[in-house]
C-alpha positions as CSV (number, residue, x, y, z in Angstrom):
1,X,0.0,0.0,0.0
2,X,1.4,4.0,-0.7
3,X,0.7,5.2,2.3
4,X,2.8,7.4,5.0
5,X,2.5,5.9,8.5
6,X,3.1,8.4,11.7
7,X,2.6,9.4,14.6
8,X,1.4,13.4,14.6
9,X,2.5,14.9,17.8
10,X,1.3,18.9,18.3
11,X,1.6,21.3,21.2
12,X,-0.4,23.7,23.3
13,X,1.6,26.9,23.3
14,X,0.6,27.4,27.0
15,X,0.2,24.0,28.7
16,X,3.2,22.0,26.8
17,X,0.3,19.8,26.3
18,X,1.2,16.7,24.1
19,X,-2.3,15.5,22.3
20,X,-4.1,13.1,20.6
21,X,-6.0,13.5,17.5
22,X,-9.3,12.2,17.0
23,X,-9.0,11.6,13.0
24,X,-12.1,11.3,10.8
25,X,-11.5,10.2,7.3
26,X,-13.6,12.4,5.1
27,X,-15.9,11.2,2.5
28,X,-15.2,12.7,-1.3
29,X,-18.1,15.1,-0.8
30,X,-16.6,16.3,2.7
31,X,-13.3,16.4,1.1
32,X,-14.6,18.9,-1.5
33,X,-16.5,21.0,1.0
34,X,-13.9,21.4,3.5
35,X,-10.9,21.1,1.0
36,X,-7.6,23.4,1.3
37,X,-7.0,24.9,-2.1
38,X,-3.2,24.5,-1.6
39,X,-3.8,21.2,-0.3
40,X,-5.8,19.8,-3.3
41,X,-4.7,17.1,-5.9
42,X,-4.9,18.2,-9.7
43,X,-5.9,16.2,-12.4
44,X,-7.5,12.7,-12.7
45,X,-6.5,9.6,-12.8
46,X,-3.8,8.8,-16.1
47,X,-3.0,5.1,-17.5
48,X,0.0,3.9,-16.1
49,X,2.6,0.7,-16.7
50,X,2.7,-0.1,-13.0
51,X,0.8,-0.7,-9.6
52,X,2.9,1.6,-8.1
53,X,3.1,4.2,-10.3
54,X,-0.3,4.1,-10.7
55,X,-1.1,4.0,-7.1
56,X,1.4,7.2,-6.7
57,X,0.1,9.1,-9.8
58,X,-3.5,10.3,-8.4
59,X,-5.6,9.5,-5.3
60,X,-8.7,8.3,-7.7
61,X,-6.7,5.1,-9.5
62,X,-7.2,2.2,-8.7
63,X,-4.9,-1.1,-10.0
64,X,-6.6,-4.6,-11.4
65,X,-4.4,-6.9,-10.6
66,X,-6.4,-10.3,-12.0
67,X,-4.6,-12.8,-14.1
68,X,-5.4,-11.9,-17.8
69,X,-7.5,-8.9,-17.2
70,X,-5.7,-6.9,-20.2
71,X,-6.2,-8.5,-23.9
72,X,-3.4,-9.9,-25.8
73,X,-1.3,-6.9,-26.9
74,X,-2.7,-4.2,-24.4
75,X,-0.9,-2.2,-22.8
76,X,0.1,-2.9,-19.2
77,X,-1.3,1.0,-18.2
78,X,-5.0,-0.1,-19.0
79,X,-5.2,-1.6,-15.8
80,X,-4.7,1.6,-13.8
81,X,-8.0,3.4,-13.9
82,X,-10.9,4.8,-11.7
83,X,-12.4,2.2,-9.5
84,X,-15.8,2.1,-11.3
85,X,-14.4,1.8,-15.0
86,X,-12.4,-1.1,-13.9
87,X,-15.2,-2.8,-12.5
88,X,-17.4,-2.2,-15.6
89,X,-14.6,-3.7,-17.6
90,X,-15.3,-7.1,-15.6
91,X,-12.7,-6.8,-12.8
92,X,-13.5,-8.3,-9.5
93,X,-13.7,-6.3,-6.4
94,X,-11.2,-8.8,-4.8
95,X,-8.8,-8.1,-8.0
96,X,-8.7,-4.4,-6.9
97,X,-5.7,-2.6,-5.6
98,X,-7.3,0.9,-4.4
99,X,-5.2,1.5,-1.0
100,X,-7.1,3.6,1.6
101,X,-6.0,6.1,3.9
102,X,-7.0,4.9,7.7
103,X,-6.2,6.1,11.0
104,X,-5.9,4.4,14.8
105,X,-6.0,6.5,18.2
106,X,-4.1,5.3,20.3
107,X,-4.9,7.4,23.4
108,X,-8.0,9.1,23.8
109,X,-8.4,10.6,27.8
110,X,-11.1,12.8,27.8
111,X,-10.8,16.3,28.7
112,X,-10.7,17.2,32.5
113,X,-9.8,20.0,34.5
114,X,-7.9,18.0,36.7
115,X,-7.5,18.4,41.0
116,X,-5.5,21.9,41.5
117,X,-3.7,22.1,38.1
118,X,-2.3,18.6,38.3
119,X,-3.7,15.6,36.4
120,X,-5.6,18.2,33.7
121,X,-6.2,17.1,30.0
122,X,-6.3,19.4,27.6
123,X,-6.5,18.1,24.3
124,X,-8.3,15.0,22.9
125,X,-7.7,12.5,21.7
126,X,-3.7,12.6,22.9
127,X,-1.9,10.5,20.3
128,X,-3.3,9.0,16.6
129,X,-1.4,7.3,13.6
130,X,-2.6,8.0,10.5
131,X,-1.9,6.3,7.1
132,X,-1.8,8.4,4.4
133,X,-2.3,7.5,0.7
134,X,-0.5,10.0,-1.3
135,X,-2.7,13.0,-3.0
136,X,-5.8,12.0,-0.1
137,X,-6.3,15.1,2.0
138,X,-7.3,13.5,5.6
139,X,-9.0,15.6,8.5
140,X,-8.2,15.2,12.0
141,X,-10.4,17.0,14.6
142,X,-8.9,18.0,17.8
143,X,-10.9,18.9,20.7
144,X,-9.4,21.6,23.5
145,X,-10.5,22.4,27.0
146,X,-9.0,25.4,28.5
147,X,-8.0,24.7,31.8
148,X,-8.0,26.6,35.2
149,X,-5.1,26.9,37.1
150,X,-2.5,25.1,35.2
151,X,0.9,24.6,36.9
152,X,3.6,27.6,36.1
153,X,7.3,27.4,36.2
154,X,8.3,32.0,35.6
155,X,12.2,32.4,35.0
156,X,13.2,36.1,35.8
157,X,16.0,37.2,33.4
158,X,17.7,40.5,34.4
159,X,20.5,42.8,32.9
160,X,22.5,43.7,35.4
161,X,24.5,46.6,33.7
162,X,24.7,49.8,35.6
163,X,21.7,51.6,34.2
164,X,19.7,48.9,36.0
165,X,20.5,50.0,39.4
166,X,17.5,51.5,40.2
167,X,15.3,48.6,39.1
168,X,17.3,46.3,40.6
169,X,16.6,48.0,44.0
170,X,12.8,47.4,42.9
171,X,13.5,43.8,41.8
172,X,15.0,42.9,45.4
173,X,11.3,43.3,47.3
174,X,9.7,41.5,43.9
175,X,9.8,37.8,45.1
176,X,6.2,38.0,47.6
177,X,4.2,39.7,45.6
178,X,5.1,37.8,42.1
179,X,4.6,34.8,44.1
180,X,0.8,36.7,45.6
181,X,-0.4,37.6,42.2
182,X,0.5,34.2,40.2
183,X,-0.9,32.3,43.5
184,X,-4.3,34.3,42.3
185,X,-4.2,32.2,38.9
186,X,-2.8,29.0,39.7
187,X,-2.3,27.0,42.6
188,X,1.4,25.7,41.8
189,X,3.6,28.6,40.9
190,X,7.7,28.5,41.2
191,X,10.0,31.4,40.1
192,X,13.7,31.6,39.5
193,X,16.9,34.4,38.8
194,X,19.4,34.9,36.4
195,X,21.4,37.7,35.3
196,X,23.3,39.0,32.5
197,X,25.8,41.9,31.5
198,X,27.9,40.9,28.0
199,X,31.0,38.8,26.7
200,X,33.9,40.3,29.0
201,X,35.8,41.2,26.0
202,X,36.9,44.3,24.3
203,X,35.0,46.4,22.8
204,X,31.9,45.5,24.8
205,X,33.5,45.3,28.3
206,X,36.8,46.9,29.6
207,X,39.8,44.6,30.2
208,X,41.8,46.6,32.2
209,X,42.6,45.1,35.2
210,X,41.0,47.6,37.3
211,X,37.8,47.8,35.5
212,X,37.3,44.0,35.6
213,X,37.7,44.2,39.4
214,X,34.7,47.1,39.9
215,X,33.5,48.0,36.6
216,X,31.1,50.7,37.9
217,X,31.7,54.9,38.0
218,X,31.6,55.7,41.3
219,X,34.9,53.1,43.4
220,X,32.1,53.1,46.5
221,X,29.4,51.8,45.5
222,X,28.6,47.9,45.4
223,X,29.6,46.9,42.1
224,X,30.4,43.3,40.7
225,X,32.9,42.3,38.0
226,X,31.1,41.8,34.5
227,X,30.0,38.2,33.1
228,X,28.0,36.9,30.2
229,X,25.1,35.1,32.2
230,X,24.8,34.0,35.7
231,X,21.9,31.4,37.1
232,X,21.8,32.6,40.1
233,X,18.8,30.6,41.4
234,X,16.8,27.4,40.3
235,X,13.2,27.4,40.0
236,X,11.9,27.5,43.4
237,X,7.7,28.1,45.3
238,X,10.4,29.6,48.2
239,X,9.5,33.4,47.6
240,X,12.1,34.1,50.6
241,X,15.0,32.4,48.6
242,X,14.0,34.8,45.7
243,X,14.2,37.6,47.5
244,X,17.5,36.2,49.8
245,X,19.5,36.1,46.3
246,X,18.4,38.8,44.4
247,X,19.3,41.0,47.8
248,X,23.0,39.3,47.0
249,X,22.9,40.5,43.4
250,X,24.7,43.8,42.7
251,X,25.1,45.9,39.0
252,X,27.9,45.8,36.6
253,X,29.4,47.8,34.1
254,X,30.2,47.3,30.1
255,X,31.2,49.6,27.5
256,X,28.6,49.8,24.7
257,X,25.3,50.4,25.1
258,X,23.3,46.7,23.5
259,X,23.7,44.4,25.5
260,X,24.5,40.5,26.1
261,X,20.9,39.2,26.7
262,X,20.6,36.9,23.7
263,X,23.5,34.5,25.2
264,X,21.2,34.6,28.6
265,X,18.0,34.0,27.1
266,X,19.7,30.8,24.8
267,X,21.8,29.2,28.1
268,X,17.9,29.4,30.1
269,X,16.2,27.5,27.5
270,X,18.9,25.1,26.7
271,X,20.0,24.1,30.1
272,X,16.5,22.9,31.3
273,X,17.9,20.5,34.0
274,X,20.0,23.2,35.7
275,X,17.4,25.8,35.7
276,X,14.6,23.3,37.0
277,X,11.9,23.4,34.4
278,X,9.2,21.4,35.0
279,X,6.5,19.8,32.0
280,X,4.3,23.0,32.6
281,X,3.4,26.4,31.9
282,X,7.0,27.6,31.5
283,X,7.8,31.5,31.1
284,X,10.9,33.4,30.9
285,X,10.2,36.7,31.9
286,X,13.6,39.3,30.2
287,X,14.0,43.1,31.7
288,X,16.2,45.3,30.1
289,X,16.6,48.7,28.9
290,X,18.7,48.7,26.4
291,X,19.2,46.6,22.9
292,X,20.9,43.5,22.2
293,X,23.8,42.2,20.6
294,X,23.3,39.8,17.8
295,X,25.1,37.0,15.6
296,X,27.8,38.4,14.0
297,X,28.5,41.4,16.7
298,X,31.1,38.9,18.5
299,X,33.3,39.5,15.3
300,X,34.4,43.0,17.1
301,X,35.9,40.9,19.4
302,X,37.4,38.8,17.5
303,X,35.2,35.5,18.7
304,X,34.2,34.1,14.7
305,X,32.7,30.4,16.0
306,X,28.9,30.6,15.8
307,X,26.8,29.5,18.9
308,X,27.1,26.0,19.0
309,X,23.0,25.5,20.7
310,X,24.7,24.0,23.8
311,X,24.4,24.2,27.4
312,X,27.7,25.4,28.7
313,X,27.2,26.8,32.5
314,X,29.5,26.0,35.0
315,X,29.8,24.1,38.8
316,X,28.7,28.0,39.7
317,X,26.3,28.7,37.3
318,X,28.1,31.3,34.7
319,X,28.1,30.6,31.2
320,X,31.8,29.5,30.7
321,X,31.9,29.5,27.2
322,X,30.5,33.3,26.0
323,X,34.9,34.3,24.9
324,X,34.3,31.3,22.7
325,X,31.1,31.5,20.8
326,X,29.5,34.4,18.5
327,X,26.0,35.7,19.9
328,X,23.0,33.6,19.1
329,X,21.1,34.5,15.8
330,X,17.2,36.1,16.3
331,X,16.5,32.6,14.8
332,X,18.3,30.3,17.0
333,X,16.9,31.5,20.1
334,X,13.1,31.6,18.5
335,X,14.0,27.8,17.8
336,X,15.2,27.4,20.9
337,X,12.3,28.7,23.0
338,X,10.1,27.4,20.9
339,X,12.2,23.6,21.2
340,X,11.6,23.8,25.1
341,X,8.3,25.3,24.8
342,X,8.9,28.4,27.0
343,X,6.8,31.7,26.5
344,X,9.1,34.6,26.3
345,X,7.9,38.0,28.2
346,X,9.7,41.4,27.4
347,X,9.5,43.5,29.7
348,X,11.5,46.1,27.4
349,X,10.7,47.6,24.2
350,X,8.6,45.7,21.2
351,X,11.7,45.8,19.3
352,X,12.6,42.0,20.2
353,X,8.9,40.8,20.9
354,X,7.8,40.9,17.7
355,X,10.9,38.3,16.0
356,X,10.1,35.9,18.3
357,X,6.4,33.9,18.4
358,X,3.7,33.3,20.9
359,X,5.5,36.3,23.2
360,X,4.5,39.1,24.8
361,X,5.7,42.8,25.5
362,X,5.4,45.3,28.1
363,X,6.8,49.1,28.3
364,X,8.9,48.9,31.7
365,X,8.5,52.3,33.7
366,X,12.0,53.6,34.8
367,X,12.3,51.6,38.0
368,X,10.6,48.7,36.9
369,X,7.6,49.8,39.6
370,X,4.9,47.8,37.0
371,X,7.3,44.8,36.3
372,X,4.3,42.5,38.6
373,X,1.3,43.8,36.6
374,X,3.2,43.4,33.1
375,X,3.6,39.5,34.0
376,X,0.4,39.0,34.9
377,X,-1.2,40.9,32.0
378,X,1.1,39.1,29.5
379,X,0.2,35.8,31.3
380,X,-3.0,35.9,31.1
381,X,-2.9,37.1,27.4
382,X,-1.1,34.6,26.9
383,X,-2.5,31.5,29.0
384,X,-5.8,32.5,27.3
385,X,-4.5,31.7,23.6
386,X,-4.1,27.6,22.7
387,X,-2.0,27.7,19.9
388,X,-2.1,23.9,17.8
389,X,1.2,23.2,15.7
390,X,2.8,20.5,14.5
391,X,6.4,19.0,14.8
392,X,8.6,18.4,12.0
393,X,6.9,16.1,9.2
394,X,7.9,13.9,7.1
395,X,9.0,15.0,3.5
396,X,5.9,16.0,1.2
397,X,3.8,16.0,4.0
398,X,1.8,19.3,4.2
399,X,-0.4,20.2,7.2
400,X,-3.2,23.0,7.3
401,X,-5.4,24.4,10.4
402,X,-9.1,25.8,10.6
403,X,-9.7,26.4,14.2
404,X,-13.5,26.9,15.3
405,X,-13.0,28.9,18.8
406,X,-16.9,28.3,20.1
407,X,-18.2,30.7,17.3
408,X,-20.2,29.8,14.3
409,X,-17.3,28.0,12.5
410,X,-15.4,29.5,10.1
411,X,-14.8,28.4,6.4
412,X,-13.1,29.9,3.0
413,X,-9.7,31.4,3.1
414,X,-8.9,31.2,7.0
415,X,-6.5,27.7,7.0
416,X,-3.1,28.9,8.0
417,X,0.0,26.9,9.0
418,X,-1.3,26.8,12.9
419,X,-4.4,26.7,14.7
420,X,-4.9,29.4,17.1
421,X,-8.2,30.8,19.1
422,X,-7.9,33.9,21.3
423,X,-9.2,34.9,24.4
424,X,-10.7,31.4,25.5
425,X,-12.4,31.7,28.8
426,X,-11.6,28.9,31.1
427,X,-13.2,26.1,30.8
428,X,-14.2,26.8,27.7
429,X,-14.2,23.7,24.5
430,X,-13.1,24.5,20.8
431,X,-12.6,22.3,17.9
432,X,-9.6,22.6,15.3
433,X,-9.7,21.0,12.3
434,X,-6.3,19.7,11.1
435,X,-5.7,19.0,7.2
436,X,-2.6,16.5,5.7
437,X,-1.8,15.7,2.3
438,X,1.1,13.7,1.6
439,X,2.6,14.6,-2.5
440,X,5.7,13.2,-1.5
441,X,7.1,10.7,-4.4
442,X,9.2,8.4,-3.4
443,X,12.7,7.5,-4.8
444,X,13.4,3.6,-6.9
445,X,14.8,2.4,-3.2
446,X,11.3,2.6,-2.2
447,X,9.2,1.3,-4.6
448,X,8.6,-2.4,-3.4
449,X,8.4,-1.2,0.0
450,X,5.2,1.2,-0.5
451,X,3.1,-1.0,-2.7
452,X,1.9,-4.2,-1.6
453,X,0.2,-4.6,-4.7
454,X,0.6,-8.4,-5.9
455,X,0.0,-10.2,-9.2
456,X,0.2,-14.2,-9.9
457,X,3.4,-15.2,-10.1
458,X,2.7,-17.3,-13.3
459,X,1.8,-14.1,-14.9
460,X,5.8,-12.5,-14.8
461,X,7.9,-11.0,-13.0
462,X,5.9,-8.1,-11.4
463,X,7.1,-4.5,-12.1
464,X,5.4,-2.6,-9.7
């Protein structure tokens, strides 16, 4: 049989859900009312000189495969042709070689809020294979529940160059009331601290000696030596901890004015062990106020090796590698975020919030007074958007959305590349549709692997 066997394994932006599909293979006439224009097969079904060939050329062929069927001196191809003319030339129904998509759940919970955030389901079914036969457009539906109080995991990310004292002072007393306010939405809540300044080389920090040692303007104040980026503490529901080591933190100094939070943000989504992160709700919440250095800006200092996508903190949490490795690209640390399924909050300009998906943005005042209220307004924007998307697929393999979010359901020209409903109240069900077509044609190392298709030995060798 052509077909495409697989397992399709999508996400819910906010939950880190993993779901089933419930799949429903579509008759012909729903295939043409609910068919994607991009997703659609052209043409009918063509002679061709083998079962698989014929199999692979259109979605309507069909293959006789009975001993004799063709007369003497007639072409091999006559026996590829629509179902119904093959039959009405006298070939059995047994003799037919018309592979079918199918699918099987294989987990189906059904959707349950759960006892205080734990044990919730979100999406149903949870897991499906589906078989695809090449040029068949299959639907899966997928059913969501929004659910209240799901688990959250919020990693504080902080620049820590001098023009952050003030907010820093601010940030110190932050660890209670984040704790307060996220306790208002969801009954288990952990937060933890990192830092960063920028790669302690020239041009972006000083190497002189002295400036290393106390980096800052004025030699009395507290002032620590410059670093990359520093976990300071792992995720933790102790708000006294928070608060303990963020009072230990002190500012730095570097030279120009972007700065090195692009290496932070990478290290706290690729070292998931060291920073804690649980299989929830995961945000990384990133305060600065000032730009950010980008791939190719480590070239001024001489460092030419691209970001490797590695963890690489040390025994005391500081990122050990940054003199080695160029600044991550806007890219890699989308892909990176999005790998780990953390939901990035900037707390800064929209400059950065609008490169990298499913994030939000808030203006930070000058001493970071509203930095509680920006979290919890970007939190619940975001916790109140389910976002479907796929992982990677298989070559040829397209995939298209239509997401009905509790409305009358929506039809012509709104599939898109993700499923996405806004503002879903909790509690509240929706239905996304999911659309696959697999055009993929395979190369000659396949072709007696796809196509079962089997003719009486007496007849020849078989071709197909």
């Amino acid at each position: 049989m052509v077909a495409l066997s697989m397992v399709l394994v999508f996400l819910l932006a906010v939950s880190r859900g993993e779901c089933e599909l419930d799949a429903k293979i579509p008759s012909p006439e729903e295939a043409t009312e609910w068919g994607d224009p991009e997703l659609s097969f052209p043409g009918s079904c063509q002679p061709a000189p083998s079962c698989q060939k014929c199999i692979l050329s259109h979605p309507s062929c069909a293959w006789c495969k009975q001993l004799n069927f063709t007369a003497s001196g007639e072409a091999e191809a006559r026996r590829c042709a629509r179902r119904d003319e093959l039959l009405a030339r006298g070939c059995p129904r047994e003799e037919l070689e018309e592979p079918r998509s199918r699918q099987e759940v294989l987990q189906d919970e059904p959707l349950r809020q759960g006892a205080r955030g734990e044990g919730v389901t979100q999406l149903a079914p949870q897991r499906v294979r589906v078989t695809l036969r090449p040029g068949e457009p299959q639907q899966l539906r997928v059913r969501f529940l929004r659910a209240a109080g799901y688990p959250v995991d919020l990693y504080y990310l902080m620049d820590l160059s001098y023009s952050m004292k003030d907010d820093l002072e601010r940030v110190r007393q932050l660890g209670h009331a984040l704790l307060v306010r996220l306790q208002e939405v969801t009954h288990s809540v952990r937060i933890g601290f990192g830092s960063f300044v920028d790669k302690t080389v020239l041009p972006f920090v000083s190497t002189v000696p002295s400036k290393l040692r106390h980096p800052c303007p004025s030699r009395v104040e507290r002032c620590q030596s410059p670093f990359s980026f520093h976990h300071v503490l792992s995720l933790t529901g102790d708000a006294q901890a928070f608060e303990r080591e963020v009072g230990r933190q002190s500012v730095s100094g570097n030279l120009d004015s972007p700065e090195g939070g692009f290496d932070a943000i990478l290290q706290a989504a690729l070292c998931q062990e060291q920073i804690g992160w649980r299989n929830v709700s995961r945000l990384l919440v990133f305060t600065s106020d000032d730009t950010f250095h980008t791939a190719g800006d480590g070239k001024l200092g001489g460092i030419f090796m691209p970001s490797d996508g590695h963890c690489h903190l040390d025994s005391n949490g500081l990122y050990s590698r940054s003199p080695e490795f160029d600044y991550p690209s806007v890219g890699q640390v989308a892909q990176a975020l999005s790998a780990a399924n953390i939901q990035p909050i900037f707390a800064v300009t929209s400059e950065l919030s609008k490169l990298i998906p499913k994030s939000a943005v808030g203006e930070l005042s000058e001493d970071s007074s509203n930095v509680v209220q920006l979290i919890m307004d970007a939190y619940n924007s975001l916790s109140s958007t389910v976002t479907l998307e796929h992982s990677s697929l298989p070559p040829g393999v397209h995939i298209s959305y239509r997401s009905q979010c509790g409305g009358p359901e929506k039809r012509a020209g709104e599939a898109a590349d993700r499923g996405q409903c806004s503002h879903v109240q909790v509690n509240q069900t929706g239905l996304c549709r999911v659309w696959g077509l697999w055009d993929w044609t395979p190369g000659p190392q396949l072709q007696h692997s796809l196509c079962p298709c089997q003719r009486d030995p007496g007849f020849g060798p078989y071709l197909g």
